[in-house]
C-alpha positions in Angstrom: -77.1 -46.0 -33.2 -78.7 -42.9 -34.6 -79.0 -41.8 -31.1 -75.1 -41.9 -30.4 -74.5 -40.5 -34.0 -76.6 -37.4 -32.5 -74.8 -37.2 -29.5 -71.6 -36.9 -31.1 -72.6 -34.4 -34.0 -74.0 -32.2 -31.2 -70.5 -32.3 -29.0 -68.6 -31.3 -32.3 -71.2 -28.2 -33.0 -71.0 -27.3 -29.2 -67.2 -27.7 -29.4 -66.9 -25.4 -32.9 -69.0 -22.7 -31.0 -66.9 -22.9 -27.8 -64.0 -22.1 -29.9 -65.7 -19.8 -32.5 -66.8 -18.0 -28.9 -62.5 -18.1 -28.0 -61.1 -16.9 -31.3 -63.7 -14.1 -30.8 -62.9 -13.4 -27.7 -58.8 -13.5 -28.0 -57.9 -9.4 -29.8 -54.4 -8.8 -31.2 -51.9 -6.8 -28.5 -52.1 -3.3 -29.7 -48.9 -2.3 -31.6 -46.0 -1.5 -29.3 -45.5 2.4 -29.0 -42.5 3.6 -30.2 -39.7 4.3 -27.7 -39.3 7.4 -25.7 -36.7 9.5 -27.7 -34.2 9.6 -24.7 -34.2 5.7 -24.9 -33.4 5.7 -28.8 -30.4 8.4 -28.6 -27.2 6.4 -28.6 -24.3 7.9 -25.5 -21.8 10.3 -27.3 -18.8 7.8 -27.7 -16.2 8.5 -24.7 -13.5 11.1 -25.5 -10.5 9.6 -26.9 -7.6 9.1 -24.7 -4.7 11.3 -25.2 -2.6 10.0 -27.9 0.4 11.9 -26.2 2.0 9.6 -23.8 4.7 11.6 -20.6 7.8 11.0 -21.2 9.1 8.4 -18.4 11.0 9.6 -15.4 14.5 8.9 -16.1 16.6 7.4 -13.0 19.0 9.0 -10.9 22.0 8.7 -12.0 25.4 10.2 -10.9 25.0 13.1 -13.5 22.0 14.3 -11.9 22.9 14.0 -7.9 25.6 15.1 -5.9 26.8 13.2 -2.9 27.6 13.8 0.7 28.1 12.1 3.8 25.2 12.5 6.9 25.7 11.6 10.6 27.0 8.8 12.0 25.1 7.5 15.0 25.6 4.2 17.5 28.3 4.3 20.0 28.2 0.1 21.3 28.3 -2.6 19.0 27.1 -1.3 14.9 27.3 2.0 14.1 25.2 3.2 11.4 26.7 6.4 8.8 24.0 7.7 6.2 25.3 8.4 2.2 23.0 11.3 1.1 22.0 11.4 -2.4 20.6 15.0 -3.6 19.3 15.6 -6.8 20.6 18.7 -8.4 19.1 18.2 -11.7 15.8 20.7 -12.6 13.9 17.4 -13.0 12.2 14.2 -11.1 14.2 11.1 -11.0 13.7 7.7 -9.8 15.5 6.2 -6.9 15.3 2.6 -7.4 17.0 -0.2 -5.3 20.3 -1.1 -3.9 23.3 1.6 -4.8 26.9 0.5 -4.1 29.7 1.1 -1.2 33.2 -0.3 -1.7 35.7 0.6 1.4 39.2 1.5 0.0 42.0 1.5 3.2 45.4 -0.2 3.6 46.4 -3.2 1.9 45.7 -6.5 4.1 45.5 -10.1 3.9 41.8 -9.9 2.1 42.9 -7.2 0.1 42.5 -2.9 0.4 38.7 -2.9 -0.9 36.0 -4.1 1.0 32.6 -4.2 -0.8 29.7 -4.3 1.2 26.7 -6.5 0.9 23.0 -5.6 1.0 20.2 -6.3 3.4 17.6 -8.8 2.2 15.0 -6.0 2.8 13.0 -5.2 0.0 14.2 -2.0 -1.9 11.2 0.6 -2.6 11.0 2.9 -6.1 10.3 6.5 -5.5 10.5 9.7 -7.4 13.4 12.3 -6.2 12.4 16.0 -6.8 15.0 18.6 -8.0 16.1 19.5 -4.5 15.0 16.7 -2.5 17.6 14.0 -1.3 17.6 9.9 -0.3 19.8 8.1 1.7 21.5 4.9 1.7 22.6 3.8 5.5 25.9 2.0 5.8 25.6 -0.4 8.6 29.1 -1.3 10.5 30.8 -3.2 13.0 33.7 -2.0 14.7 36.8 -4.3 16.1 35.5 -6.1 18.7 39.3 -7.0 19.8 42.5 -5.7 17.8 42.5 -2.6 16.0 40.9 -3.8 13.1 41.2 -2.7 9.4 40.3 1.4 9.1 39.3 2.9 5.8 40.6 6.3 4.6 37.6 6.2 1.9 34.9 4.8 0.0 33.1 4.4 -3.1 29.5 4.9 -3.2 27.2 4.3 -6.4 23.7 5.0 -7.2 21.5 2.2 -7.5 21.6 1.2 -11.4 24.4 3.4 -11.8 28.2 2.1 -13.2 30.3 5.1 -11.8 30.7 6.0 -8.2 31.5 9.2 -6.5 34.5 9.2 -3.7 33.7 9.5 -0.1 36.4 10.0 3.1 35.5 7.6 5.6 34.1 9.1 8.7 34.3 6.3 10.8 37.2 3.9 12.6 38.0 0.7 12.2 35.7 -1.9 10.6 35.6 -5.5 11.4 36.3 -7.2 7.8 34.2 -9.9 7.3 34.7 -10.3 3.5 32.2 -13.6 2.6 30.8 -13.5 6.1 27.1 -15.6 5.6 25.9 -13.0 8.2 27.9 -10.1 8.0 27.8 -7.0 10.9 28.7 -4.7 8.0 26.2 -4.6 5.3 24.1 -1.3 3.4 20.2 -1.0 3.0 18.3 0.1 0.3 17.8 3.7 -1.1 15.2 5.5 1.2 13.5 8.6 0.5 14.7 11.9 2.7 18.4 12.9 3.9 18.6 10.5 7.0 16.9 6.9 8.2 
């Protein structure tokens, strides 16, 4: 019994030394060195934005444009006559969409104004320097038997515009199709630049 007794008092001592031996081994990390100087200088906050905002570019309206007729081109079938918008003003404006064309001729069954309906193609924004001119092209079908219904003028408005400047017709006779669900007259969007 004495014998186990020593056995076991002798494990504990060698187990004390063996970690007596560890803590004496085991030294503290040294203390950190401070951070190179160029890591502890905070960025210079970003300069402000300007607190001035532009003032936004005004559309084109009839006050700032004048209007006039470009060629007419197709001989068969549609004929295509471009309505040239120029800005006159000392400014950018936007041109923005659809404008307007009413036909104004003789009185007939469906009435002396015909207003034309747009292309589904999409309309495109773009700025319109003093100077510079757009175009809107008036796509039309002539008669194709008869003599048909022939304008003497028309109406055409800037897009987002409520008065219109007056136009002669340059063409002949149009083929009315008043509420046609796919008419052969019809006008495109505002394009940049004096013809298509």
């Amino acid at each position: 019994m004495s014998i186990i007794r020593l056995s076991l008092a002798a494990v504990a001592v060698a187990g004390a030394a063996a970690l007596t031996g560890c803590q004496t081994t085991v030294t503290a990390a040294p203390p950190a060195e401070p951070p190179a100087a160029a890591s502890t200088t905070q960025k210079p906050p970003a300069t402000a934005a300007p607190t001035s905002v532009p003032a936004r570019t005004e559309r084109c309206t009839l006050d700032r444009l004048t209007t006039s007729l470009g060629r007419t081109t197709g001989e068969a079938g549609q004929r295509h006559t471009a309505v040239v918008w120029t800005n006159t003003s000392t400014s950018d404006c936007v041109m923005d969409g659809f404008g307007g064309v009413d036909l104004q001729g003789p009185e007939d069954p469906m009435g002396s104004t015909y207003s034309l309906p747009r292309t589904t193609t999409t309309p495109e924004s773009f700025p319109l320097a003093p100077g510079h001119a757009a175009h809107t092209t008036i796509t039309w079908l002539p008669p194709q038997d008869g003599p048909g219904w022939t304008p003497t003028a028309m109406l055409v408005t800037p897009p987002n515009e409520t008065r219109s400047a007056r136009l002669d017709w340059p063409g002949g006779a149009v083929l009315r199709q008043d509420g046609a669900t796919h008419p052969g007259t019809y006008i495109g969007p505002v394009s940049p630049g004096a013809e298509g």
